[in-house]
Every structure is written in structure tokens, then in C-alpha cells.
C-alpha positions in Angstrom: 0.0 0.0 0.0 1.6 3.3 -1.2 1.7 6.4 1.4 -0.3 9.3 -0.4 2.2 12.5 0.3 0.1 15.6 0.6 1.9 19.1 -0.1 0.9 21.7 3.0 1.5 25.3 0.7 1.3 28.4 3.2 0.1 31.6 2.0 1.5 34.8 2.8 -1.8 37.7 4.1 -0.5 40.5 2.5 -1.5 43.4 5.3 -2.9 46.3 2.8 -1.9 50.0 4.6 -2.8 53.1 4.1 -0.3 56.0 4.5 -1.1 59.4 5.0 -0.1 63.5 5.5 -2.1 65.8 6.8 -1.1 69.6 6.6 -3.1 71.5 9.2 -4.4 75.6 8.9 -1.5 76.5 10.8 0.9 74.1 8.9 1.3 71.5 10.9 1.8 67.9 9.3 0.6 64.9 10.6 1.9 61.6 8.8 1.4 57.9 9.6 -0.1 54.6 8.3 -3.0 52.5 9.1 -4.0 49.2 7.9 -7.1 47.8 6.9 -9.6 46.4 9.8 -13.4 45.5 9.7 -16.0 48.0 10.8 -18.8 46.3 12.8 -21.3 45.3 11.0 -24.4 47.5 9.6 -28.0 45.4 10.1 -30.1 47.6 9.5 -28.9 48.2 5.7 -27.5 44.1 5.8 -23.8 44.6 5.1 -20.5 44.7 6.6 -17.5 47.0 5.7 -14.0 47.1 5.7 -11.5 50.0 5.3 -9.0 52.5 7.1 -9.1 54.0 10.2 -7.5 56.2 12.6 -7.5 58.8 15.4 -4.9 62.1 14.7 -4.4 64.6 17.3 -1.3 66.9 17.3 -1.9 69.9 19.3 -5.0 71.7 19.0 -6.4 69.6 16.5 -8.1 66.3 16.8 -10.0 64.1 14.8 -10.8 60.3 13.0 -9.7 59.4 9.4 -12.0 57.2 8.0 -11.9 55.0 4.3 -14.4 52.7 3.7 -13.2 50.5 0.7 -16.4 49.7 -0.7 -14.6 46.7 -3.0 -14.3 44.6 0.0 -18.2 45.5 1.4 -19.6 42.1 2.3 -23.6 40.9 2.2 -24.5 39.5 5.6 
């Protein structure tokens, strides 16, 4: 009886990122990256999002970046 081999091939998740600069009023920058993450899903509407997001702050100014990438947008 012959042994069946069986091949185990290991994929690489490429991480997507998102980089980004922000130049403020007063001319501040604010640069960094992000990667792409799940939102929690929307029921109402019946679909579920990925994208980028992040919190800046850098002195007076605050704030969230988000980038839905509507590609990846799933049916639930």
C-alpha cells in the first residue's frame, strides 16, 4: 500500500496599509499609516465594511480618518 504525500502550501496575508499627511491651517503635518480592519457590522442596511481608520491629534487639533473600501463590502 503506497503512502499518499500531501503538499501543505502556506500563503502569505499580505496586510494592505494606508499612509497618510495631513497639513493642518496653521501648517502643521501629521503623517502615519494605518491598515485595513473591519467596521462592525451595519444590520439595518444588511452589510458589513472594511477599510481604514485612525485617530490624529497633534496639538489643537483632533479628529478620526476614516476610508471605507467599498470593493471589499460584504452581504451579511
Amino acid at each position: 500500500m503506497a503512502k499518499e504525500k500531501t503538499a501543505v502550501k502556506e500563503s502569505m496575508k499580505q496586510i494592505e496599509k494606508m499612509s497618510y499627511a495631513l497639513t493642518m491651517p496653521d501648517g502643521t503635518v501629521i503623517e502615519g499609516s494605518t491598515s485595513l480592519r473591519q467596521f462592525a457590522p451595519n444590520t439595518a442596511k444588511g452589510f458589513k465594511n472594511s477599510g481604514f481608520q485612525v485617530k490624529v491629534s497633534d496639538g489643537k487639533y483632533s479628529g478620526n480618518i476614516m476610508i471605507i473600501d467599498y470593493e471589499k463590502q460584504e452581504r451579511i
